[in-house]
MIMARVO-12799 format. One record per residue (C-alpha): residue number from 0; residue in one letter; x, y, z. Coordinates in nm, 4 decimals, padded with zeros to 6 digits, always signed. Layout:
REM MIMARVO-12799
[NUM; 'A'; [X; Y; Z]]
...
//
This chain:
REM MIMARVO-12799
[0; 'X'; [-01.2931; +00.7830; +01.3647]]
[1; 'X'; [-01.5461; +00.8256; +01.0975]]
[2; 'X'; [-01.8554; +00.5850; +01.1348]]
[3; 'X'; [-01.9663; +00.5901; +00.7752]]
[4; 'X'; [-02.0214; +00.1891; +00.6916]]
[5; 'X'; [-02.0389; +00.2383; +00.2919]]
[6; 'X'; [-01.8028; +00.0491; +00.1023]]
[7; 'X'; [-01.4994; +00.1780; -00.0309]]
[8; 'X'; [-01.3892; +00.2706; -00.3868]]
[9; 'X'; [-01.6008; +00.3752; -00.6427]]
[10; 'X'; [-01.9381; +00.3292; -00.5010]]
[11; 'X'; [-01.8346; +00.4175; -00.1256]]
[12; 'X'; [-01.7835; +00.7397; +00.0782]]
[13; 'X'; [-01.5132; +01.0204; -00.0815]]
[14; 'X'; [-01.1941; +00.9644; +00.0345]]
[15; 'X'; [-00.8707; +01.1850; -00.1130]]
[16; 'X'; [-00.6930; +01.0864; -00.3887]]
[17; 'X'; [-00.4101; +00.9584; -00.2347]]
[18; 'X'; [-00.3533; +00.7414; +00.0488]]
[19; 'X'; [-00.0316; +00.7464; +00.2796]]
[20; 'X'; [+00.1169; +00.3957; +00.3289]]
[21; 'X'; [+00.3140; +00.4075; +00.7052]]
[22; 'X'; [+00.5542; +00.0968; +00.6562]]
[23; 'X'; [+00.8375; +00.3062; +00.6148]]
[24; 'X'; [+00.8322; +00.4979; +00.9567]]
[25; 'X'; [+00.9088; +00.1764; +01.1261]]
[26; 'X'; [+01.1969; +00.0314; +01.0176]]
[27; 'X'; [+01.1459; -00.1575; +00.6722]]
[28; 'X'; [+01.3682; +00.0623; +00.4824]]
[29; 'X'; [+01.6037; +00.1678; +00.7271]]
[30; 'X'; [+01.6257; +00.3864; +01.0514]]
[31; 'X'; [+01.3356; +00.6304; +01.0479]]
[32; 'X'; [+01.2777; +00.9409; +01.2765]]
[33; 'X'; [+01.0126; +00.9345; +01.5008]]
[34; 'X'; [+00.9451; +01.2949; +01.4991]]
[35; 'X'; [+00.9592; +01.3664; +01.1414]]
[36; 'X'; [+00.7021; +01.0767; +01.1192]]
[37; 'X'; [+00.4714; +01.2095; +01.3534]]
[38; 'X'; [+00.4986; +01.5487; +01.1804]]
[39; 'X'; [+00.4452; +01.3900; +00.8249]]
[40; 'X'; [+00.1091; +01.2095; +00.9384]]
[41; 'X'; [-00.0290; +01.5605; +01.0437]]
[42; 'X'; [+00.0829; +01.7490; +00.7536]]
[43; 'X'; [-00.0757; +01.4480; +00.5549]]
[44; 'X'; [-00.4142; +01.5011; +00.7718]]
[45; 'X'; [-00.3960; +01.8523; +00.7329]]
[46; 'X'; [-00.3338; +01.8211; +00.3398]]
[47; 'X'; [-00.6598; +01.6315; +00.3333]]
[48; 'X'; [-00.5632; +01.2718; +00.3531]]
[49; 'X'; [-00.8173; +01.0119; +00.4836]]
[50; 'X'; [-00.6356; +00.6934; +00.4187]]
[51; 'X'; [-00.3574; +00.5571; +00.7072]]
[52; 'X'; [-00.1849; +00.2370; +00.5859]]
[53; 'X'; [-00.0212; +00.0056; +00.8090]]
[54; 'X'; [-00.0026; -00.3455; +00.9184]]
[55; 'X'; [+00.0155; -00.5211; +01.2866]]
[56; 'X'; [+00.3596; -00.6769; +01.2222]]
[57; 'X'; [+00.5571; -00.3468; +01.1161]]
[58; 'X'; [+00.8095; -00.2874; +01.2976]]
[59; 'X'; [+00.5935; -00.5567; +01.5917]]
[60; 'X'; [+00.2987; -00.3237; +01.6333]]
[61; 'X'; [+00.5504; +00.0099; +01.6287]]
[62; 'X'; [+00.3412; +00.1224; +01.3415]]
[63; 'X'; [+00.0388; +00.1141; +01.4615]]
[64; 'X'; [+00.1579; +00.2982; +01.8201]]
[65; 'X'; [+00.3140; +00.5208; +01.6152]]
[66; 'X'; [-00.0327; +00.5984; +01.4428]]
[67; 'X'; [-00.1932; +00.5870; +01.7732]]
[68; 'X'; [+00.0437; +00.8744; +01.8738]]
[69; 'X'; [-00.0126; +01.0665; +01.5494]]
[70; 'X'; [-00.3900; +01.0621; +01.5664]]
[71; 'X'; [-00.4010; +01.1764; +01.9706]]
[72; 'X'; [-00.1839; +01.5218; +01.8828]]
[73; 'X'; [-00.3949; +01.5856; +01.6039]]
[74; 'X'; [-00.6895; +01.8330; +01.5852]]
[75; 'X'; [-00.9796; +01.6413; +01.6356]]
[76; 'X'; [-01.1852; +01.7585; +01.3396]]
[77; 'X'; [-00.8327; +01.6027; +01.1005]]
[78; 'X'; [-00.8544; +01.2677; +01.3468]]
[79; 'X'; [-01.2120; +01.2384; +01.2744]]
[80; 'X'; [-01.1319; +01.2116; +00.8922]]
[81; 'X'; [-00.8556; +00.9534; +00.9267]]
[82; 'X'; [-00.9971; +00.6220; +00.8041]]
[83; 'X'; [-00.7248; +00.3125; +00.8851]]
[84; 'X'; [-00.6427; +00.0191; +00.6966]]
[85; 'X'; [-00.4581; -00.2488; +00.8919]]
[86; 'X'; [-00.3287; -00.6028; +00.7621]]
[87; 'X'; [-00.2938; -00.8918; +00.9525]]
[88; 'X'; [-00.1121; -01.2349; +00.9798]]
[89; 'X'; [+00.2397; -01.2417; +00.9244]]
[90; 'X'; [+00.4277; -01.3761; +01.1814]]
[91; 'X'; [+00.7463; -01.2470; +01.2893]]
[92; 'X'; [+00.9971; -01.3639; +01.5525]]
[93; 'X'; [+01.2190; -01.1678; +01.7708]]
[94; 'X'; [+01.5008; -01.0974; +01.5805]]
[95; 'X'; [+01.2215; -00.9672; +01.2662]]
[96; 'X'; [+01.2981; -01.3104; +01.1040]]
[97; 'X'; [+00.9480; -01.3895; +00.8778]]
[98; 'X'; [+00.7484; -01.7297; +00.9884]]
[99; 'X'; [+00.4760; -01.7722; +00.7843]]
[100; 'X'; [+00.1013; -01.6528; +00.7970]]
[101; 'X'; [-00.2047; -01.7541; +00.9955]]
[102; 'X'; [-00.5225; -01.6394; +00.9179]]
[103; 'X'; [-00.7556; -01.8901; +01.1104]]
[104; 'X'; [-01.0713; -01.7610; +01.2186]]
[105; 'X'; [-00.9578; -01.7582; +01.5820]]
[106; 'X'; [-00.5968; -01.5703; +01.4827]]
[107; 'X'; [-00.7948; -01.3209; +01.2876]]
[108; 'X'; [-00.9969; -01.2332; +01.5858]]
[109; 'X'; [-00.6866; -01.2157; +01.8010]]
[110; 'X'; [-00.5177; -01.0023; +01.5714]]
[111; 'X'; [-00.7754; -00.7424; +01.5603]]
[112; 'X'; [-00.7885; -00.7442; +01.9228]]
[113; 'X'; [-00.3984; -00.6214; +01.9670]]
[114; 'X'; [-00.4527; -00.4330; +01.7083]]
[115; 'X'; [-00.7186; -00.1985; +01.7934]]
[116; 'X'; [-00.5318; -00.1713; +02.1405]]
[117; 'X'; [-00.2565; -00.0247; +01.9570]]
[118; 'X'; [-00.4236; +00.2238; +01.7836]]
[119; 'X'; [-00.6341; +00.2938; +02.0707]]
[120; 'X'; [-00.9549; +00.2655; +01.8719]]
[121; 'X'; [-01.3216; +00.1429; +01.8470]]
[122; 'X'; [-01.2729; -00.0035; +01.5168]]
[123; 'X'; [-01.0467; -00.0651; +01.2507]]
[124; 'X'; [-01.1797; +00.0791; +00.8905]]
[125; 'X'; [-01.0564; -00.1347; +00.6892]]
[126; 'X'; [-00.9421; -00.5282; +00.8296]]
[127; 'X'; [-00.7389; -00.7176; +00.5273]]
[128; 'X'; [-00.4981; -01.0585; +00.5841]]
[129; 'X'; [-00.1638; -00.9500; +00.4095]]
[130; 'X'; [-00.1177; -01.2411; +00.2092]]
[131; 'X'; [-00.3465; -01.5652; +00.1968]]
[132; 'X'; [-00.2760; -01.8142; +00.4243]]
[133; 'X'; [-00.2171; -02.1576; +00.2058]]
[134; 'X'; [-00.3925; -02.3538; +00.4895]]
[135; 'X'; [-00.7021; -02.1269; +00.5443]]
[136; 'X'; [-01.0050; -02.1533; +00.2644]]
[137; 'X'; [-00.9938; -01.7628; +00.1774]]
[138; 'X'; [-01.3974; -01.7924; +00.3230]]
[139; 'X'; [-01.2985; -01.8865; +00.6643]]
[140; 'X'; [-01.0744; -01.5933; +00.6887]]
[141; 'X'; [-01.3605; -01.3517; +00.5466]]
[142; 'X'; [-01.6403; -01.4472; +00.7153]]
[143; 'X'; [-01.4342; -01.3973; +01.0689]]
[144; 'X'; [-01.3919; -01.0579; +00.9415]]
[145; 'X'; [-01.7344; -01.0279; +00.8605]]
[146; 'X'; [-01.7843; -01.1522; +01.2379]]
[147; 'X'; [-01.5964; -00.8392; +01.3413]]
[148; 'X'; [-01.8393; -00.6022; +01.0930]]
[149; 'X'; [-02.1451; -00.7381; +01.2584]]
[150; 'X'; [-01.9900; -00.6807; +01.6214]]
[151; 'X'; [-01.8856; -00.2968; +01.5176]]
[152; 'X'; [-01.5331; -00.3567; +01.5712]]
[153; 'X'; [-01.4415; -00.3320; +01.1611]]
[154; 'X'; [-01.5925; -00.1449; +00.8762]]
[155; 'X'; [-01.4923; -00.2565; +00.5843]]
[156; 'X'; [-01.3270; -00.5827; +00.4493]]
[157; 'X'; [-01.0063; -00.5639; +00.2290]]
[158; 'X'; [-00.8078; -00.8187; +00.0385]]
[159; 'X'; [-00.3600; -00.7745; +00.0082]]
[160; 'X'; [-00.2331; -00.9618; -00.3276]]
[161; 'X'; [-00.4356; -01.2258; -00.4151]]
[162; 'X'; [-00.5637; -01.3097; -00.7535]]
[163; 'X'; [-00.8836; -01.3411; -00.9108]]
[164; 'X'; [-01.0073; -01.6782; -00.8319]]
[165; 'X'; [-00.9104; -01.5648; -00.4327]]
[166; 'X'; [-01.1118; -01.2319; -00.4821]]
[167; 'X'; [-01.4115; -01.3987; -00.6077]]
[168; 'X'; [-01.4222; -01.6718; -00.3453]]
[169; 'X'; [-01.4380; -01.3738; -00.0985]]
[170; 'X'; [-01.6696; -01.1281; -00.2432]]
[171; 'X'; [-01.9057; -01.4560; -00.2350]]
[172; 'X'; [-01.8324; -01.5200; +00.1591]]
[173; 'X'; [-01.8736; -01.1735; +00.2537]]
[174; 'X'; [-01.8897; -00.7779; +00.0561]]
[175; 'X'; [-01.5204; -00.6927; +00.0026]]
[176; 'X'; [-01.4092; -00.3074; -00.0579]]
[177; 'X'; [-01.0528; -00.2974; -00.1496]]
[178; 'X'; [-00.7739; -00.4905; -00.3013]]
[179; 'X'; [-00.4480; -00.3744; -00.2152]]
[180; 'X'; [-00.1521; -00.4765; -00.4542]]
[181; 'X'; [+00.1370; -00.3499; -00.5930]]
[182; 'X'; [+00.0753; -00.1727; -00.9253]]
[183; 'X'; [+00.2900; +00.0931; -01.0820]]
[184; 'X'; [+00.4376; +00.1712; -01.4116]]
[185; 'X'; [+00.6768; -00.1021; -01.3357]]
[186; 'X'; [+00.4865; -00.3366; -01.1560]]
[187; 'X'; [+00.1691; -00.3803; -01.3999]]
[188; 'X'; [+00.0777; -00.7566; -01.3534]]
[189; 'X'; [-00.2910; -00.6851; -01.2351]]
[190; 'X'; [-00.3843; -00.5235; -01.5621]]
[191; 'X'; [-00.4793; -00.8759; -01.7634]]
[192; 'X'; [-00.7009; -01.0236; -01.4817]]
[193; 'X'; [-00.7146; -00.9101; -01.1633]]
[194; 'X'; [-00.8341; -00.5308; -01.2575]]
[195; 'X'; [-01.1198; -00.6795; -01.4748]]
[196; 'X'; [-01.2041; -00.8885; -01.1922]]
[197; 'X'; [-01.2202; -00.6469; -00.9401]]
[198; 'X'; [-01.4245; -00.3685; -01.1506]]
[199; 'X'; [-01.6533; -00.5935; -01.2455]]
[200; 'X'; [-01.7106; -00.7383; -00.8887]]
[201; 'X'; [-01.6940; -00.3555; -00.7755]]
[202; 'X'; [-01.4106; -00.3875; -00.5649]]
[203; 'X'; [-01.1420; -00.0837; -00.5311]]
[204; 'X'; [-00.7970; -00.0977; -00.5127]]
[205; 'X'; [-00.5235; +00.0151; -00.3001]]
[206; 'X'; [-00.2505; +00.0420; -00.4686]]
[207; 'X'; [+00.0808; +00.0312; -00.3103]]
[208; 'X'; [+00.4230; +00.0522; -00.4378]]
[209; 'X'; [+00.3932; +00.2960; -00.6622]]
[210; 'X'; [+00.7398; +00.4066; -00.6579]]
[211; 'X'; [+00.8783; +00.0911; -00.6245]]
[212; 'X'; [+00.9757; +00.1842; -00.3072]]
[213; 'X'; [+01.1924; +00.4477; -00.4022]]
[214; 'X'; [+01.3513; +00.2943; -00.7223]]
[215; 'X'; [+01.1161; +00.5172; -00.9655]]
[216; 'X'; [+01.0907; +00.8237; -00.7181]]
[217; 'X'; [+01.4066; +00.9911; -00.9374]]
[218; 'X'; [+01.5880; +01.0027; -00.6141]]
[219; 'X'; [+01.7380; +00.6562; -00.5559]]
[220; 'X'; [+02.1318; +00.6366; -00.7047]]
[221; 'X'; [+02.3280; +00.3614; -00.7710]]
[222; 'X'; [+02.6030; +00.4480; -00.4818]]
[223; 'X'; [+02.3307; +00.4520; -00.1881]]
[224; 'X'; [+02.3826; +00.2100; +00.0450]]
[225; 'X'; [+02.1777; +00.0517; +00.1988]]
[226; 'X'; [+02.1002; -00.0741; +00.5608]]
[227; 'X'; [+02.1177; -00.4541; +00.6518]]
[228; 'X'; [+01.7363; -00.4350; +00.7381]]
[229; 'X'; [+01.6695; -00.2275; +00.4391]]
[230; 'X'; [+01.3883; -00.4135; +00.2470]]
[231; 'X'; [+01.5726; -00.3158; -00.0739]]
[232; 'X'; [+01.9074; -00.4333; +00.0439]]
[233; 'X'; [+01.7452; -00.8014; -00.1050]]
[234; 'X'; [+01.5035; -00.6581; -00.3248]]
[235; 'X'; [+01.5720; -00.8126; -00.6897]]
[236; 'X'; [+01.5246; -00.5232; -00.8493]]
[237; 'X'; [+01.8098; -00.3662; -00.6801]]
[238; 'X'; [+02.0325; -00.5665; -00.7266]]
[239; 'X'; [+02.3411; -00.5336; -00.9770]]
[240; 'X'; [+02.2886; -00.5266; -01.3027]]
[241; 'X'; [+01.8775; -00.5252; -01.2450]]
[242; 'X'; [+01.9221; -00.1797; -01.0752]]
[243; 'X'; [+02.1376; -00.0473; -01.3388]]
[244; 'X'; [+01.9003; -00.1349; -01.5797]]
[245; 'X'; [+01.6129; -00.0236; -01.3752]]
[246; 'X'; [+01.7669; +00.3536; -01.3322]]
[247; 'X'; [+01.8147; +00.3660; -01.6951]]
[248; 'X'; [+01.4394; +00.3560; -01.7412]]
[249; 'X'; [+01.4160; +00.6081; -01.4768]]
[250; 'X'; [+01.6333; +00.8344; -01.6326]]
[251; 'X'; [+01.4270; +00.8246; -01.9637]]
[252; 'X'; [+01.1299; +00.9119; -01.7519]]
[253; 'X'; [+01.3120; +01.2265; -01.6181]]
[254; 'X'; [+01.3283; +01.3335; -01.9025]]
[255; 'X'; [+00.9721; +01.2760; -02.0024]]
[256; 'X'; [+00.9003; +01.4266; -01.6538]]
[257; 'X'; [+01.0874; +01.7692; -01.7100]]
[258; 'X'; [+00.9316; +01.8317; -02.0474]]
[259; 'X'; [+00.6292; +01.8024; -01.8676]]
[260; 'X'; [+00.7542; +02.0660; -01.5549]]
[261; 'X'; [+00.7266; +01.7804; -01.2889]]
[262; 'X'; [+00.9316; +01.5741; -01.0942]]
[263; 'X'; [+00.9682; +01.1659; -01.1828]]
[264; 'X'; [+00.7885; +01.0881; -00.8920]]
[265; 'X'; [+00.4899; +01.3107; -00.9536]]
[266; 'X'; [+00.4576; +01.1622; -01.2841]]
[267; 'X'; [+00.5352; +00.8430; -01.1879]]
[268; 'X'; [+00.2180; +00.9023; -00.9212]]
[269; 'X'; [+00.0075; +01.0885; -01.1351]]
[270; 'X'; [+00.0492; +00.7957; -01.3973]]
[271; 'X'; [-00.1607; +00.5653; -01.1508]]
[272; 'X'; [-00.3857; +00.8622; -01.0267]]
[273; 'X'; [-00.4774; +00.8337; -01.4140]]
[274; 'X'; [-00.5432; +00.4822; -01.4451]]
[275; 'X'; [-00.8917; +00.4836; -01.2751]]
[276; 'X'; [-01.0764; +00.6871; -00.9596]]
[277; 'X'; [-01.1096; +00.3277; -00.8123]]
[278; 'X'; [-00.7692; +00.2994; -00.7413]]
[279; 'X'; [-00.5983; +00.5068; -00.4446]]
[280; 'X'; [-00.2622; +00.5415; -00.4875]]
[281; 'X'; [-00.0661; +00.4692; -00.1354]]
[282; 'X'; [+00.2372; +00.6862; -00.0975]]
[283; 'X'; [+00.5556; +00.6206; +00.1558]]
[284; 'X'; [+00.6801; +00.9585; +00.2056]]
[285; 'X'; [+00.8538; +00.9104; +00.5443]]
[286; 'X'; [+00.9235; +01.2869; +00.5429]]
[287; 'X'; [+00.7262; +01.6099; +00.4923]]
[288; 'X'; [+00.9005; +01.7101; +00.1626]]
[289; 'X'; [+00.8596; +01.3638; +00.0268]]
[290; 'X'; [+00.5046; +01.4191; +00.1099]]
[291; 'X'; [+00.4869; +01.7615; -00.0089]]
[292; 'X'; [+00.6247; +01.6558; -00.3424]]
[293; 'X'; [+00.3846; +01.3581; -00.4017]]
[294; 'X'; [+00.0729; +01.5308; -00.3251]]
[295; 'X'; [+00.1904; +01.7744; -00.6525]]
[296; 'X'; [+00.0751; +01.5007; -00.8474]]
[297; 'X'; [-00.2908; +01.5552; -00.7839]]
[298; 'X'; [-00.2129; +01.9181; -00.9923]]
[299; 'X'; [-00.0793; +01.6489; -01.2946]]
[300; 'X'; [-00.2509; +01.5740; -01.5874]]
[301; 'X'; [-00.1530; +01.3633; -01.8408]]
[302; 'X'; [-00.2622; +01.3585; -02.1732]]
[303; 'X'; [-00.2800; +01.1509; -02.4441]]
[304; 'X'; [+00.0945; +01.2518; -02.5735]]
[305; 'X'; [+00.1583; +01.2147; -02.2357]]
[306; 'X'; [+00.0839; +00.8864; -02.1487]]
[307; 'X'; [+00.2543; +00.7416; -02.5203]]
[308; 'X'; [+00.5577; +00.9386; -02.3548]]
[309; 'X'; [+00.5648; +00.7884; -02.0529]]
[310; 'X'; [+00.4353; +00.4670; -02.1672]]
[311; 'X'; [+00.7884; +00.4832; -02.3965]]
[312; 'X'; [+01.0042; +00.5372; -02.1206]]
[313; 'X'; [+00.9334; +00.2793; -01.9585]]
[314; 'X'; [+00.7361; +00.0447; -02.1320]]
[315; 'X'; [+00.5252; -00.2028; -01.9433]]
[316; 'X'; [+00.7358; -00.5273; -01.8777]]
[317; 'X'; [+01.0397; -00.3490; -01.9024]]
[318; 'X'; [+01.1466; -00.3746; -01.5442]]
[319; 'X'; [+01.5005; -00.5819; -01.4332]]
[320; 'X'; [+01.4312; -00.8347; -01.1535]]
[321; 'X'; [+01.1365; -00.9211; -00.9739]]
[322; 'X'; [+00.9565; -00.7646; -00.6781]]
[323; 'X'; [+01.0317; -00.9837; -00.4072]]
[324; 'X'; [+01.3331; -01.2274; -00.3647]]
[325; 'X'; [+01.2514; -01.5951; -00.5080]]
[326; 'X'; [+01.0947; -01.7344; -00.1667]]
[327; 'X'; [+00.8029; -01.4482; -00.1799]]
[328; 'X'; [+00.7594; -01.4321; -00.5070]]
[329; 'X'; [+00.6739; -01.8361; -00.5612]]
[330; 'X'; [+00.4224; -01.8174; -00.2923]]
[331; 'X'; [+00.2760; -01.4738; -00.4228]]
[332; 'X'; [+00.2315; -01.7027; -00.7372]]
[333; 'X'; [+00.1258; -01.9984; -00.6132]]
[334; 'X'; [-00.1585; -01.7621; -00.4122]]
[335; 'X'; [-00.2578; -01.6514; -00.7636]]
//
């Protein structure tokens, strides 16, 4: 694991454009194969990627083994580059069912503990909660973190959706290096306060989501069906007439997109790649030619006629549904 202690984003060490978010190889949309995982973390490595995403509870620590594996096959001098980002604190039962968050001091350490088992690891590079915990000050749950920094067992501190007042609370506790949140050409709530916020603190982001999870990739139809533990099987924005609505916009984009000699999801990608070299787009491929295809975005540019085009396709706000059912979303708002 690289040892370099500088903070992320746009002050830190360089780390390639993109990031590659692992959620998807463990279950969360549907059955994944194991091997074509394993082979789409080393092509990623061997593309150049730095940035591993995953969190303790996907798939109950399957994730991070499945990392663990990934990084032990590969050459040493791509292992060495891999820098991993880990959340922590939602609880899960058995049967997946979600029960809540803790992020005491005393969980957080815990956490970490099993985690950097899993990955068979020194240290974890970047250590963020998932979500705030409503009955944990935000500075408790930092400065145990920051705990872990001083004891070399974490690099860097990272935040997952919270808003600005949370981010500020933080950065004052302890230095904080990342945000991750959802943010793509549908999903643009952090433009209006919690980007300011963060670039003026100088705090990068990791931006997830930035297909939607495959609803803006140009490959999701209205027939697919979808697995019972499919994420997107309760997603709101898949739903009925929000998904119908939602592939319209896609289809204007496609068109936008082949104009431009691209696929939707590399301009879809490249449309966040353009919004600022603080923010590191995280990308789900779950297969090599997913992977293949989104790192083509790093050979798109968008210009000004560009963007306006895009930006008419699918204007900001115009997405159907929200991006979590009811439950998540009210607590992702009353976090903000």
């Amino acid at each position: 694991m690289t040892t370099d202690t500088r903070p992320l984003g746009t002050t830190g060490p360089h780390v390639f454009p993109l990031g590659l978010g692992c959620m998807g190889m463990s279950g969360m949309y549907g059955d994944a194969d194991r091997p074509e995982s394993l082979a789409t973390i080393h092509a990623a490595l061997e593309a150049g990627v730095t940035l591993l995403d995953t969190g303790d509870f996907y798939g109950m620590g399957h994730n991070e083994l499945l990392i663990r594996e990934a990084l032990r096959t590969a050459p040493p001098a791509r292992r060495e580059q891999a820098l991993i980002s880990v959340k922590f604190g939602a609880l899960r039962g058995p049967d997946g069912s979600w029960l809540g968050y803790d992020a005491r001091p005393a969980a957080v350490k815990n956490f970490a503990a099993h985690s950097l088992q899993r990955l068979g690891v020194d240290h974890i590079d970047v250590l963020r909660p998932s979500r705030l915990d409503p009955q944990v000050p935000i500075e408790e749950t930092v400065g145990a973190i920051a705990e872990l920094v001083e004891q070399g067992y974490v690099r860097h501190i990272g935040l997952s959706e919270v808003g600005a007042d949370t981010i500020r609370r933080a950065a004052a506790t302890a230095p904080i290096s990342d945000l991750q949140i959802e943010y793509s050409l549908i999903s643009r709530g952090i433009e209006e306060e919690i980007l300011p916020t963060v670039r003026e603190l100088g705090i990068g982001i990791t931006a997830y989501g930035v297909l939607s999870r495959g609803l803006i990739s140009g490959h999701f139809s209205a027939d697919r069906q979808l697995a019972a533990a499919d994420f997107r099987a309760f997603s709101p924005r898949f739903q009925g007439d929000n998904l119908t609505h939602n592939l319209a916009l896609v289809e204007a984009l496609r068109k936008t997109a082949e104009q431009k000699g691209v696929s939707v999801a590399q301009i879809a990608i490249a449309w966040v790649l353009g919004r600022g070299t603080d923010i590191v787009p995280l990308v789900g491929a779950r297969s090599r030619e997913r992977l293949a295809e989104a790192l083509g975005a790093l050979d798109v540019t968008l210009d000004a006629a560009d963007l306006r085009a895009v930006e008419e396709a699918v204007p900001a706000d115009a997405a159907a549904g929200d991006r979590y059912p009811a439950p998540q979303m009210a607590q992702l708002d009353s976090e903000r």
